[in-house]
VOLUMVO-843900 format. One record per atom (N, C-alpha, C, O): residue number from 1; residue in three letters; atom name; x, y, z. Coordinates in nm, 2 decimals, padded with zeros to 4 digits. Layout:
# residues N
<r i="NUM" aa="ala" at="CA" px="X" py="Y" pz="Z"/>
...
This chain:
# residues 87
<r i="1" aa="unk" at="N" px="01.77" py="-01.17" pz="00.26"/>
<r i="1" aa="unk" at="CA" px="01.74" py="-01.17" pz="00.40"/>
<r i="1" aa="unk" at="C" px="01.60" py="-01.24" pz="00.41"/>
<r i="1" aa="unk" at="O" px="01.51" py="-01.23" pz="00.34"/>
<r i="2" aa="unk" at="N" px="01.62" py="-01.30" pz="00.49"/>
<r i="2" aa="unk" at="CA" px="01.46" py="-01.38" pz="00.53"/>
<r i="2" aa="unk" at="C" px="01.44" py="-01.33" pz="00.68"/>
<r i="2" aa="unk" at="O" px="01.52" py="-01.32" pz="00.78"/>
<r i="3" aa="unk" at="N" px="01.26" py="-01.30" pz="00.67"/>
<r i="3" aa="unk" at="CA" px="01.23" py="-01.26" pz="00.82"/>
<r i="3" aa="unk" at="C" px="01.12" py="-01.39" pz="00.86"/>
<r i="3" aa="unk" at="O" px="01.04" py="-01.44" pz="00.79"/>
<r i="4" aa="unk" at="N" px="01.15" py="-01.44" pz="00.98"/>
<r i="4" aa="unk" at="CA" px="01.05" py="-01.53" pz="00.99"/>
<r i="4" aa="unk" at="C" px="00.93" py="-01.50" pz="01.09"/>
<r i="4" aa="unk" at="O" px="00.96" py="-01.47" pz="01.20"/>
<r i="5" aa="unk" at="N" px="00.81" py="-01.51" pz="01.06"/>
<r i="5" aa="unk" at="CA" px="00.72" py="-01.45" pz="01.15"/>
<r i="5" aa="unk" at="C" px="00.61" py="-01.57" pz="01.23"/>
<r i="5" aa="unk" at="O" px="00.52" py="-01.60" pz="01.16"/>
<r i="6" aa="unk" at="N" px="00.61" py="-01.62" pz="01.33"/>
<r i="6" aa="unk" at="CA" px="00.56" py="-01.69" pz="01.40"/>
<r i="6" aa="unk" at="C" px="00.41" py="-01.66" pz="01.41"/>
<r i="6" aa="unk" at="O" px="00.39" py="-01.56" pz="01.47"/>
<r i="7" aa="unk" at="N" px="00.32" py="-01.72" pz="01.37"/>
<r i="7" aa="unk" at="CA" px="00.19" py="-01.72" pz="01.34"/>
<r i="7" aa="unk" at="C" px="00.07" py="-01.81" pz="01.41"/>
<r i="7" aa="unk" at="O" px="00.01" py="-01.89" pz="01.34"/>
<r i="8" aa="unk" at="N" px="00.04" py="-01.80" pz="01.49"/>
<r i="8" aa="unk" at="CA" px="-00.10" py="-01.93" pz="01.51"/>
<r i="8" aa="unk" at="C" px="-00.18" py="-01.91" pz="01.45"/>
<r i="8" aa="unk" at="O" px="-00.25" py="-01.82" pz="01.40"/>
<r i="9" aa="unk" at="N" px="-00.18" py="-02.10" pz="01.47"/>
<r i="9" aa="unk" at="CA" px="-00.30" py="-02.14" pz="01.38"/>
<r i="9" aa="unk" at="C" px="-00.47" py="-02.05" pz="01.39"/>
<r i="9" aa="unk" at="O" px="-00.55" py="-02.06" pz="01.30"/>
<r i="10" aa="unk" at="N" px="-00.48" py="-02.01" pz="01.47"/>
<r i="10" aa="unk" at="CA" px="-00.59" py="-01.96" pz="01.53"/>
<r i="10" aa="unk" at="C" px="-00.61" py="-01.79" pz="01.44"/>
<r i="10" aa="unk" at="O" px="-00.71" py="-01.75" pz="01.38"/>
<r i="11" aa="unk" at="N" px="-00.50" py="-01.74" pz="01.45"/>
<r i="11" aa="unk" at="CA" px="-00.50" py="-01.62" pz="01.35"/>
<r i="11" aa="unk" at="C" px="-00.52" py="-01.66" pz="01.18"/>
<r i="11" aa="unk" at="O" px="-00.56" py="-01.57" pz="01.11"/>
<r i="12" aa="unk" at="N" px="-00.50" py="-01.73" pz="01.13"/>
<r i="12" aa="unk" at="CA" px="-00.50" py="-01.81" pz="00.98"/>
<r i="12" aa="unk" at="C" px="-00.67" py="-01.85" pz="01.01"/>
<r i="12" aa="unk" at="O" px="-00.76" py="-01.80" pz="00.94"/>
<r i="13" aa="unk" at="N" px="-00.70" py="-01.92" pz="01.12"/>
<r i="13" aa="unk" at="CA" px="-00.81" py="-01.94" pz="01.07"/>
<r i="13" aa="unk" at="C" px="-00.89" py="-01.83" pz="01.09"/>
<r i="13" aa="unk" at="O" px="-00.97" py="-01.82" pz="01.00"/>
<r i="14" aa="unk" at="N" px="-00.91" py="-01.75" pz="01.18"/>
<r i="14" aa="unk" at="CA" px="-01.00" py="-01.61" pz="01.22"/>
<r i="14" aa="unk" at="C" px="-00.98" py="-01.56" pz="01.06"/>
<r i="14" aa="unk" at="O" px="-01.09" py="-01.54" pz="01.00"/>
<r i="15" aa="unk" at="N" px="-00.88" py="-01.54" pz="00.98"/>
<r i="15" aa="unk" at="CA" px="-00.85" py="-01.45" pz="00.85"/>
<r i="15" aa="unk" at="C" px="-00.86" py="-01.52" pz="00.74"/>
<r i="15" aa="unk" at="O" px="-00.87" py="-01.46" pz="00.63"/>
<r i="16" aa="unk" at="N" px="-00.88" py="-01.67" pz="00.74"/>
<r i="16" aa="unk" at="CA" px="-00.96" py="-01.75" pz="00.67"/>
<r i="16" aa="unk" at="C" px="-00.85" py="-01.76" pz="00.53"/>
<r i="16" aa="unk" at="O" px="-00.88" py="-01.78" pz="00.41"/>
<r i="17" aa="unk" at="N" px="-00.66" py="-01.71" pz="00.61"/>
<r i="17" aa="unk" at="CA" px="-00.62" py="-01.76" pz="00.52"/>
<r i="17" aa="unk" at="C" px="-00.52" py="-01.88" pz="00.51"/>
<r i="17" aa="unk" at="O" px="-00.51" py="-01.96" pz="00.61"/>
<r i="18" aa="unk" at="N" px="-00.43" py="-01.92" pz="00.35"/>
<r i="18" aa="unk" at="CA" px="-00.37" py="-02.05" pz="00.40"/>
<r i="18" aa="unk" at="C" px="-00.22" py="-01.95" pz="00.47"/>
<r i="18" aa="unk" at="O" px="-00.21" py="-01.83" pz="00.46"/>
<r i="19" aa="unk" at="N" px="-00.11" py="-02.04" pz="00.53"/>
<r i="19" aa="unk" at="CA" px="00.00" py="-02.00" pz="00.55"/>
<r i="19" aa="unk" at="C" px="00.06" py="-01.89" pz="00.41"/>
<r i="19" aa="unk" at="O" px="00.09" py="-01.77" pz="00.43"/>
<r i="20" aa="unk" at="N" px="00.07" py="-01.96" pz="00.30"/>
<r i="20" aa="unk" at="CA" px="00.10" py="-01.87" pz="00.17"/>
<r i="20" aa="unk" at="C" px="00.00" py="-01.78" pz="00.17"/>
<r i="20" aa="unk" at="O" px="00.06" py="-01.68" pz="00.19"/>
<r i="21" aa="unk" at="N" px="-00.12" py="-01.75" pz="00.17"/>
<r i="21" aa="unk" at="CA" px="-00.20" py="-01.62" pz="00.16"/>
<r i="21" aa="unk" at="C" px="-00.13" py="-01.55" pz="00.27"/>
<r i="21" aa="unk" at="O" px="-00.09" py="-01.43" pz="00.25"/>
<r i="22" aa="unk" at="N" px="-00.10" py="-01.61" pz="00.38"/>
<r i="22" aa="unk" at="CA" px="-00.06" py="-01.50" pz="00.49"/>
<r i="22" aa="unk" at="C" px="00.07" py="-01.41" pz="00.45"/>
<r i="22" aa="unk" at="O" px="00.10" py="-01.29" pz="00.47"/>
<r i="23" aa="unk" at="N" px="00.11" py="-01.50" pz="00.41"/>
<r i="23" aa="unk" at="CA" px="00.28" py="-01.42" pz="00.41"/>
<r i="23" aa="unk" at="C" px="00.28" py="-01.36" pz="00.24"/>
<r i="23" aa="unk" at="O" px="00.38" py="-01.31" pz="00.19"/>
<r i="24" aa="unk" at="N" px="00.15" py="-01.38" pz="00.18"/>
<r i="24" aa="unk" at="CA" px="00.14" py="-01.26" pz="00.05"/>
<r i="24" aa="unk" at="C" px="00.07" py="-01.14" pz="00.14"/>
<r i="24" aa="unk" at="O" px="00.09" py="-01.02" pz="00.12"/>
<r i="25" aa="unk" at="N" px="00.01" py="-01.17" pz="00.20"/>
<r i="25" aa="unk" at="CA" px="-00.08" py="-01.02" pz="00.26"/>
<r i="25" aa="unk" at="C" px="00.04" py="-00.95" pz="00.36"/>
<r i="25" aa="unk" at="O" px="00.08" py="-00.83" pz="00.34"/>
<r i="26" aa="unk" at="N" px="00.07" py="-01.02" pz="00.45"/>
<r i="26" aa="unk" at="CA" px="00.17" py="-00.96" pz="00.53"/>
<r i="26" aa="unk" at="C" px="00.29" py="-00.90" pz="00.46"/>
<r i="26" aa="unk" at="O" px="00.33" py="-00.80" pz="00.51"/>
<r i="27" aa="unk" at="N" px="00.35" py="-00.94" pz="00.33"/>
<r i="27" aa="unk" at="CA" px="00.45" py="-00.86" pz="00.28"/>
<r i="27" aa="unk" at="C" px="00.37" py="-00.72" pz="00.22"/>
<r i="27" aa="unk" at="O" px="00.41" py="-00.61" pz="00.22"/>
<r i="28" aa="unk" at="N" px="00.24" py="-00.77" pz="00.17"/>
<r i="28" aa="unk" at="CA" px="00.18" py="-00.63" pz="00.10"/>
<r i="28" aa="unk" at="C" px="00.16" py="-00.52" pz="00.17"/>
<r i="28" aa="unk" at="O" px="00.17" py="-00.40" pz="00.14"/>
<r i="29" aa="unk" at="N" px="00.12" py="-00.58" pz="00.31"/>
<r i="29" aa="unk" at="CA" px="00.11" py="-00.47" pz="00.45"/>
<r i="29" aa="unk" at="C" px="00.22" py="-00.39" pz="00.48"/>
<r i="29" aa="unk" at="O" px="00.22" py="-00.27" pz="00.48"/>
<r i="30" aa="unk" at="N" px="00.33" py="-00.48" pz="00.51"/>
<r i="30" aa="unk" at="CA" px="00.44" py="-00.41" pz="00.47"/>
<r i="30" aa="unk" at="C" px="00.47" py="-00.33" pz="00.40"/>
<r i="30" aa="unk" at="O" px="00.49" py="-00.23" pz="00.45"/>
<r i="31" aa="unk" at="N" px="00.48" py="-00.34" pz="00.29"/>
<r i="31" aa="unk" at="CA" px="00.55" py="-00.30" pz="00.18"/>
<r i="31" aa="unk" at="C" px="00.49" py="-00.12" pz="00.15"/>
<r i="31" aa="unk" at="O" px="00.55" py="-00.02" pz="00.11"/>
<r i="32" aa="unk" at="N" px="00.31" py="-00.14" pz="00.19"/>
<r i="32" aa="unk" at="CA" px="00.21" py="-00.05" pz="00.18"/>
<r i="32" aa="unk" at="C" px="00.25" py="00.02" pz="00.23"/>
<r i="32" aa="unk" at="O" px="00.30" py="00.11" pz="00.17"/>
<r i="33" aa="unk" at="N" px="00.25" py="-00.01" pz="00.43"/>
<r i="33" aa="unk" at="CA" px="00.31" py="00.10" pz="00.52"/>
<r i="33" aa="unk" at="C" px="00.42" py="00.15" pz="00.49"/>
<r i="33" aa="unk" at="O" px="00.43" py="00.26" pz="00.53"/>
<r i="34" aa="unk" at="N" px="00.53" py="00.09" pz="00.43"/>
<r i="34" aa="unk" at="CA" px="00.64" py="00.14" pz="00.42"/>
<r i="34" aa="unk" at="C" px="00.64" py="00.26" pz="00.29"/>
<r i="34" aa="unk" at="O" px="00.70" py="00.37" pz="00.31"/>
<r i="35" aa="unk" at="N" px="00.58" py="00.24" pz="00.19"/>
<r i="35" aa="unk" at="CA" px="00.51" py="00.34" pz="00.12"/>
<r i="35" aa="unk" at="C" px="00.46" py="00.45" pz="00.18"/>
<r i="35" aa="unk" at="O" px="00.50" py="00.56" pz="00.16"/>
<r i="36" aa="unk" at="N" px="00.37" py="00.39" pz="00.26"/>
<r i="36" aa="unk" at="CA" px="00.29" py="00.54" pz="00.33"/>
<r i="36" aa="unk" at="C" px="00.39" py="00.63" pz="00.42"/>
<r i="36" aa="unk" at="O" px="00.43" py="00.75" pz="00.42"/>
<r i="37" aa="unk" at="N" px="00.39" py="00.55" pz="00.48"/>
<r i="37" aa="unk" at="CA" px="00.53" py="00.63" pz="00.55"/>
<r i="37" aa="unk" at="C" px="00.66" py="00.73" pz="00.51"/>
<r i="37" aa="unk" at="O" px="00.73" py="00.80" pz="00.58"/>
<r i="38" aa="unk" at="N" px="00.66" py="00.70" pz="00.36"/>
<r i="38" aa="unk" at="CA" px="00.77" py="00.77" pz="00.30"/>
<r i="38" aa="unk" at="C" px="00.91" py="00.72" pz="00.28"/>
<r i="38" aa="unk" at="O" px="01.01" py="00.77" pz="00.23"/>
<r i="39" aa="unk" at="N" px="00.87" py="00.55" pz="00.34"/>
<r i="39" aa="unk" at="CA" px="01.07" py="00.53" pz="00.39"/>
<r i="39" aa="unk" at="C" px="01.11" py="00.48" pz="00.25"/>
<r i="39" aa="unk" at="O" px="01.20" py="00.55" pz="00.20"/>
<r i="40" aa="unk" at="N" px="01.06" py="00.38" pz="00.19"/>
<r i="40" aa="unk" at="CA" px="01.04" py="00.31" pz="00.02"/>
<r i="40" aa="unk" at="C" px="01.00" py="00.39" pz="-00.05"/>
<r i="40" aa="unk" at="O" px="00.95" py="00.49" pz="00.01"/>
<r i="41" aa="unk" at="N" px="01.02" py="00.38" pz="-00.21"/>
<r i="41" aa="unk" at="CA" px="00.97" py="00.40" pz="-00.34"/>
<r i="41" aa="unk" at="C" px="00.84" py="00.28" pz="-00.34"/>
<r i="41" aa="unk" at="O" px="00.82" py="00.19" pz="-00.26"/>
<r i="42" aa="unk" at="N" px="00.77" py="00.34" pz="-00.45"/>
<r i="42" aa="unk" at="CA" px="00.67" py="00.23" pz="-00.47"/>
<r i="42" aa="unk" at="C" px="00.74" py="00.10" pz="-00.54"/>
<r i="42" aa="unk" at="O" px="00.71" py="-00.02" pz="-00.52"/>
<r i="43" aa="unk" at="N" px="00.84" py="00.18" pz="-00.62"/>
<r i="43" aa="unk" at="CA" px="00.93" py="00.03" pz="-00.69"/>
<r i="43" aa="unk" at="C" px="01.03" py="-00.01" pz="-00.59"/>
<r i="43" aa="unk" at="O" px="01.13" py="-00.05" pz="-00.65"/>
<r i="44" aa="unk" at="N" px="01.04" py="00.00" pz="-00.49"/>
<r i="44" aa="unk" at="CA" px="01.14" py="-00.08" pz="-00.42"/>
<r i="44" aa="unk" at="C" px="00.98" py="-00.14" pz="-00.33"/>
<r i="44" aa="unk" at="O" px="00.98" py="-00.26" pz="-00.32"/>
<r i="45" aa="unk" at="N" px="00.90" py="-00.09" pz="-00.30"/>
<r i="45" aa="unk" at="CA" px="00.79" py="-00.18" pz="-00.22"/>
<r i="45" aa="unk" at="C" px="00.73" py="-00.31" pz="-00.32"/>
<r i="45" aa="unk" at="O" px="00.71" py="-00.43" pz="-00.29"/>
<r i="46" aa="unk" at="N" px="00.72" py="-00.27" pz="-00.45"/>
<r i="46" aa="unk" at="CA" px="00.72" py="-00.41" pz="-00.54"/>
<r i="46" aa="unk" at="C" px="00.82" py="-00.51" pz="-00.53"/>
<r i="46" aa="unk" at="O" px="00.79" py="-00.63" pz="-00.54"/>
<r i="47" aa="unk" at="N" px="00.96" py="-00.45" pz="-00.52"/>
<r i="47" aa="unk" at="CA" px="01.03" py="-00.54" pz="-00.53"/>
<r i="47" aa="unk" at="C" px="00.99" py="-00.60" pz="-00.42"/>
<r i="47" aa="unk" at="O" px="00.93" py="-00.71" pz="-00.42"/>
<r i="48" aa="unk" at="N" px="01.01" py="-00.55" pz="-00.35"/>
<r i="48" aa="unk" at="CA" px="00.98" py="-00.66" pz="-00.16"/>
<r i="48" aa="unk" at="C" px="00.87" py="-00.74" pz="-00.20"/>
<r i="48" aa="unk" at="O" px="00.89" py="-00.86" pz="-00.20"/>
<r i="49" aa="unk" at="N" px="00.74" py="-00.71" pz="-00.23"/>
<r i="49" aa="unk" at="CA" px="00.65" py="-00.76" pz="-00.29"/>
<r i="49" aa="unk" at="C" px="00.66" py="-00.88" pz="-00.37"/>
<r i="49" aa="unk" at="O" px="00.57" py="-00.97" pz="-00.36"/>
<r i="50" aa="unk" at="N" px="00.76" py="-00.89" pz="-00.46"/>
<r i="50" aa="unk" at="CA" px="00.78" py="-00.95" pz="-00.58"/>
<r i="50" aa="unk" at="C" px="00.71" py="-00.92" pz="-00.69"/>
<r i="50" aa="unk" at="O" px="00.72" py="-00.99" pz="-00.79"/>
<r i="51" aa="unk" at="N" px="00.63" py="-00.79" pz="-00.71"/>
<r i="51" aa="unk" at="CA" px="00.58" py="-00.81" pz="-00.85"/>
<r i="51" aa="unk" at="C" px="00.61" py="-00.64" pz="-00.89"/>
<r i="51" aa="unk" at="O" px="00.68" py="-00.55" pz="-00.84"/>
<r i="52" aa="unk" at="N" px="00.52" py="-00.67" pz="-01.00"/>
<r i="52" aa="unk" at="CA" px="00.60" py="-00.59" pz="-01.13"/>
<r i="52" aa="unk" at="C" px="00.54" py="-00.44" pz="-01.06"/>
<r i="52" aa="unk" at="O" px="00.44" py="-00.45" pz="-00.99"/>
<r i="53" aa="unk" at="N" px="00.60" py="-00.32" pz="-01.06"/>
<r i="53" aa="unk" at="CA" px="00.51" py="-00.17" pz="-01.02"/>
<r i="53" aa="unk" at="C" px="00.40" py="-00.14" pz="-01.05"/>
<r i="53" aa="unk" at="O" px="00.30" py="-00.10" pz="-00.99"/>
<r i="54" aa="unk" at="N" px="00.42" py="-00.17" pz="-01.23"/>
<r i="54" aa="unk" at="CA" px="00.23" py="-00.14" pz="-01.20"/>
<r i="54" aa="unk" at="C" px="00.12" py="-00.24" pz="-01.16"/>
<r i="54" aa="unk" at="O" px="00.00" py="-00.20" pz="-01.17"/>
<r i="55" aa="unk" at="N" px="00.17" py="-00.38" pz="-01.11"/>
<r i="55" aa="unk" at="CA" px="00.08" py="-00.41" pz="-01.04"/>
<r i="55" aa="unk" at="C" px="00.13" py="-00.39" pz="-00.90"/>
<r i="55" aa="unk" at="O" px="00.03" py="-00.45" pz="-00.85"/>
<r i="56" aa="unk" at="N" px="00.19" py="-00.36" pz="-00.81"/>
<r i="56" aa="unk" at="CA" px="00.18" py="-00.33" pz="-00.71"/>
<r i="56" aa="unk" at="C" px="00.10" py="-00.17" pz="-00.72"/>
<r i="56" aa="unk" at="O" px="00.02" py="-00.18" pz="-00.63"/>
<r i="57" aa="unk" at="N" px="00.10" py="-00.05" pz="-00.78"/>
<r i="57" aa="unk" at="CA" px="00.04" py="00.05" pz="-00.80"/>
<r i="57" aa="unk" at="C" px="-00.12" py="00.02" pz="-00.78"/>
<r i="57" aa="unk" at="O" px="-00.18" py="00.08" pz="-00.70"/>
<r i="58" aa="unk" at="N" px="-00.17" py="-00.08" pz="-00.86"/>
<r i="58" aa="unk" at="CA" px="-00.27" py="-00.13" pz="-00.90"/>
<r i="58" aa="unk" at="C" px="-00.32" py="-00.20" pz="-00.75"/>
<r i="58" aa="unk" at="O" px="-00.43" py="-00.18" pz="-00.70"/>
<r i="59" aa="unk" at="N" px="-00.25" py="-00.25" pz="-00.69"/>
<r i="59" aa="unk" at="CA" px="-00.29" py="-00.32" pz="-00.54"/>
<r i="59" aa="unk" at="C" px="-00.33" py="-00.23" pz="-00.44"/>
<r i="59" aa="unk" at="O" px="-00.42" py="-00.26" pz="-00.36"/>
<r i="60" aa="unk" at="N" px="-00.24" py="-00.09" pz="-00.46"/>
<r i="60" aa="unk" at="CA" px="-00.23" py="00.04" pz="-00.33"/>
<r i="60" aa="unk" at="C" px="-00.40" py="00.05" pz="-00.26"/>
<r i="60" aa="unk" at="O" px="-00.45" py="00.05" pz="-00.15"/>
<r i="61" aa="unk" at="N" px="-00.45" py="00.04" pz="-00.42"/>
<r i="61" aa="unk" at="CA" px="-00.63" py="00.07" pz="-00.39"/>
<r i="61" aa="unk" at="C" px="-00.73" py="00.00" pz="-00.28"/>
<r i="61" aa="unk" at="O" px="-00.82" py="00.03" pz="-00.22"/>
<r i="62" aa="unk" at="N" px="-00.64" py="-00.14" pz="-00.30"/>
<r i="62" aa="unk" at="CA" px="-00.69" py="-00.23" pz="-00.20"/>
<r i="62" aa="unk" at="C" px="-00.67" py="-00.21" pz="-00.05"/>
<r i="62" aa="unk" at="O" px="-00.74" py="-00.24" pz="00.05"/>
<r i="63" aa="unk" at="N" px="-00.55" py="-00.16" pz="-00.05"/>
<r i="63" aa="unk" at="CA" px="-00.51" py="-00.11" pz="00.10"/>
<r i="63" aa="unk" at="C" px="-00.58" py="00.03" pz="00.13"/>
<r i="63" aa="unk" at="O" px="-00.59" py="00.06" pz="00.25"/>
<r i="64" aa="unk" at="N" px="-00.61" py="00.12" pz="00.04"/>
<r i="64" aa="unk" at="CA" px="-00.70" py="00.23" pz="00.06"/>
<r i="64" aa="unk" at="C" px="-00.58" py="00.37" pz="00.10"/>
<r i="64" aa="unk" at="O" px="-00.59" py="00.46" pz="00.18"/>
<r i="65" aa="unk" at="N" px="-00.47" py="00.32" pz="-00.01"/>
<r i="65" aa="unk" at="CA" px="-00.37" py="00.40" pz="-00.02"/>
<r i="65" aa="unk" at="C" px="-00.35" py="00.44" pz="-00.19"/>
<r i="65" aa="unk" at="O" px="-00.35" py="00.36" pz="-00.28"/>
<r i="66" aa="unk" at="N" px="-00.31" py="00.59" pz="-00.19"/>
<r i="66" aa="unk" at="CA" px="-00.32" py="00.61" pz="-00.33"/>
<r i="66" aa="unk" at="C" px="-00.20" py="00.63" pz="-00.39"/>
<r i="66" aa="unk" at="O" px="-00.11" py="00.68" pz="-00.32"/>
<r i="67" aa="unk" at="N" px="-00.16" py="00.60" pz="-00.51"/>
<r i="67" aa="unk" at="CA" px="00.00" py="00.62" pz="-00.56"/>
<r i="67" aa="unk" at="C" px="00.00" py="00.77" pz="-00.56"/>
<r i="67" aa="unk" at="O" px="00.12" py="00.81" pz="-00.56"/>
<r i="68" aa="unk" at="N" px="-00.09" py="00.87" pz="-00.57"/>
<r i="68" aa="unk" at="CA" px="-00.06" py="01.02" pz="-00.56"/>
<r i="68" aa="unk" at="C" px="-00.09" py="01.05" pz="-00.45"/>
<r i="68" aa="unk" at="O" px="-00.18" py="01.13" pz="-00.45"/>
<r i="69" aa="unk" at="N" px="-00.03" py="01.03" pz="-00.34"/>
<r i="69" aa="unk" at="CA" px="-00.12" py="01.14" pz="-00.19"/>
<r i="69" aa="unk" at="C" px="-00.10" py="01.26" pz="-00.23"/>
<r i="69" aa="unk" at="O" px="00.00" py="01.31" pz="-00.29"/>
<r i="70" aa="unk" at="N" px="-00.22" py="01.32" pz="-00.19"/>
<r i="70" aa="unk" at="CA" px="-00.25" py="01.47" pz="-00.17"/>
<r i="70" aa="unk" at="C" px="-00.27" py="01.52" pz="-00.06"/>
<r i="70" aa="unk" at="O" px="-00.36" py="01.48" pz="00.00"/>
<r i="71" aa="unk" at="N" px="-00.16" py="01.64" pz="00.00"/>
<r i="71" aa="unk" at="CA" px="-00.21" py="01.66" pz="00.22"/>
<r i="71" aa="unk" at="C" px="-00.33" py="01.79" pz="00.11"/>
<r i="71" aa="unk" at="O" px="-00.33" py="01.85" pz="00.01"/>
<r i="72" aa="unk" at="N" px="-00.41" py="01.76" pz="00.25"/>
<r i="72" aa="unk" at="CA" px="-00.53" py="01.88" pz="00.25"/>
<r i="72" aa="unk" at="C" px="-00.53" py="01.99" pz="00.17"/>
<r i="72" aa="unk" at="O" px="-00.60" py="02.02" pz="00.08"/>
<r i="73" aa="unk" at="N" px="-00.41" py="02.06" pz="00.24"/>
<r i="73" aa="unk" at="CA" px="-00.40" py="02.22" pz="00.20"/>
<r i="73" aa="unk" at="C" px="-00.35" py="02.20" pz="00.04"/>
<r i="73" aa="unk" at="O" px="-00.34" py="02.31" pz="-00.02"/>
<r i="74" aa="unk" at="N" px="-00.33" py="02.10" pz="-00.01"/>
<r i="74" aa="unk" at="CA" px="-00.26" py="02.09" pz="-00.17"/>
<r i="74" aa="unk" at="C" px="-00.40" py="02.07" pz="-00.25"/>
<r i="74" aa="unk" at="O" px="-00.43" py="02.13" pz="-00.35"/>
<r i="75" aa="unk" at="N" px="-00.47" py="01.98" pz="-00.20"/>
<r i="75" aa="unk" at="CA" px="-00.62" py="02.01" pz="-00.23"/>
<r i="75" aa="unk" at="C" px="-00.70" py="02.08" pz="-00.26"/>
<r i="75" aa="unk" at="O" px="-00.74" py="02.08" pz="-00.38"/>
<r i="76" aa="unk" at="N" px="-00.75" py="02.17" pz="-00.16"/>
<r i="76" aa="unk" at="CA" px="-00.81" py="02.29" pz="-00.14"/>
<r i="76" aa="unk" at="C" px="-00.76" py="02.37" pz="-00.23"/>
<r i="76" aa="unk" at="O" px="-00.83" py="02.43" pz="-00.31"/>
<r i="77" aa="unk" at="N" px="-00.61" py="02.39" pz="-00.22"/>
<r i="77" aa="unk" at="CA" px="-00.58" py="02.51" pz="-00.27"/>
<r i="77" aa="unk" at="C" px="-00.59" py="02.45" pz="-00.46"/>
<r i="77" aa="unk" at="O" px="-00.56" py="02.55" pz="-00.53"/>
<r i="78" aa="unk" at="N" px="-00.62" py="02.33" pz="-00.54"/>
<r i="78" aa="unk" at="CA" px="-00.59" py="02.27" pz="-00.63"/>
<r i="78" aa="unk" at="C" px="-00.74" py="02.32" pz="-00.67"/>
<r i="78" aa="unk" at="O" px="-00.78" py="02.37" pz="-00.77"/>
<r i="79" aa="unk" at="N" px="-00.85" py="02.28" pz="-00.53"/>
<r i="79" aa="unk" at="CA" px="-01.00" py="02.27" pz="-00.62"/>
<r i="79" aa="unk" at="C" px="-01.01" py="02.44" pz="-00.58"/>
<r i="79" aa="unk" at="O" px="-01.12" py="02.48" pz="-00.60"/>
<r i="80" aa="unk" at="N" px="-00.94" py="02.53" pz="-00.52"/>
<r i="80" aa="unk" at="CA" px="-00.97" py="02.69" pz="-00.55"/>
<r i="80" aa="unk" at="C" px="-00.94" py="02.71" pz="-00.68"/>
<r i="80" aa="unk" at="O" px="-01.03" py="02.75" pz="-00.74"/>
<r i="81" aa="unk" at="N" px="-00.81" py="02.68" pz="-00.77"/>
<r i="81" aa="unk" at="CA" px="-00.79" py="02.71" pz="-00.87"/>
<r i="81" aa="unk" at="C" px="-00.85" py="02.68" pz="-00.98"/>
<r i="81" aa="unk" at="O" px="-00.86" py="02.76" pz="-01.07"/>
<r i="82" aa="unk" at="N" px="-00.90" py="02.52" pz="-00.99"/>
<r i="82" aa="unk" at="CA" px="-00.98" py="02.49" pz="-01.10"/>
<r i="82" aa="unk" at="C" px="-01.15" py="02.57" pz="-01.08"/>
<r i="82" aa="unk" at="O" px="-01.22" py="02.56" pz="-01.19"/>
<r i="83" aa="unk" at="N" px="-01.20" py="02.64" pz="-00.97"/>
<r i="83" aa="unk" at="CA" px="-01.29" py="02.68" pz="-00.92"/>
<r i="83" aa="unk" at="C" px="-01.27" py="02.87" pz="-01.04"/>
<r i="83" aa="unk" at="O" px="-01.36" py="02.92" pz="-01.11"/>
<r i="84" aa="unk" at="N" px="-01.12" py="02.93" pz="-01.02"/>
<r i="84" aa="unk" at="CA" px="-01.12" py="03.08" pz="-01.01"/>
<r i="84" aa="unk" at="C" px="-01.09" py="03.02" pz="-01.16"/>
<r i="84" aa="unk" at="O" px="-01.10" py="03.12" pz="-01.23"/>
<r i="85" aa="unk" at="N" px="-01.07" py="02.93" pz="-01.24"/>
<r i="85" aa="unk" at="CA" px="-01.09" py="02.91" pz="-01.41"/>
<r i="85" aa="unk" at="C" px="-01.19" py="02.87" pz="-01.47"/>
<r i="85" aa="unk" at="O" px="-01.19" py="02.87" pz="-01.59"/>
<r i="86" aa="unk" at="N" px="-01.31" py="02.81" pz="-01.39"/>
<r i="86" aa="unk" at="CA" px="-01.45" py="02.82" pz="-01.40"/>
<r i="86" aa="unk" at="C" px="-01.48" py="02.97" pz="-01.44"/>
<r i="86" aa="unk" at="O" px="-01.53" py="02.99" pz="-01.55"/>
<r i="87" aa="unk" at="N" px="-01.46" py="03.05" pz="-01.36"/>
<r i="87" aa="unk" at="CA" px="-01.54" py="03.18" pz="-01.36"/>
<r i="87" aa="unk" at="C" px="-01.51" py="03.30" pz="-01.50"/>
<r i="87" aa="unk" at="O" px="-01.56" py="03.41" pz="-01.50"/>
């Protein structure tokens, strides 16, 4: 499948990138959200990507998304326990 995404020139230049930079970031954007979201695997977000998992893993950082999320309360309750094996 091919998606085609209509672009002005004006946005390429504000982002200072070429046409190919664009449509490598915009797939990664994708691919990220789609990650974040839950809908993808990280290896099915690489595929979309084109590259290999652990360099897409390796990329997540850049988007300021982690290959392990942690919600809050898994946290907390993670640094209570290494906290009550301190003692």
């Amino acid at each position: 499948m091919e998606l085609v995404l209509d672009c002005p020139d004006s946005i390429l230049d504000t982002l200072k990138l070429t046409p190919k930079e664009f449509t490598r970031e915009a797939r990664y954007l994708l691919a990220v959200k789609l990650v974040e979201l839950g809908r993808i695997s990280t290896g099915k977000a690489a595929e979309l990507v084109g590259v290999s998992k652990p360099v897409f893993l390796m990329e997540m950082g850049r988007y300021r998304l982690s290959a392990l999320p942690l919600d809050k309360n898994q946290l907390v309750n993670d640094i209570d326990n290494i906290q009550a094996d301190l003692r």
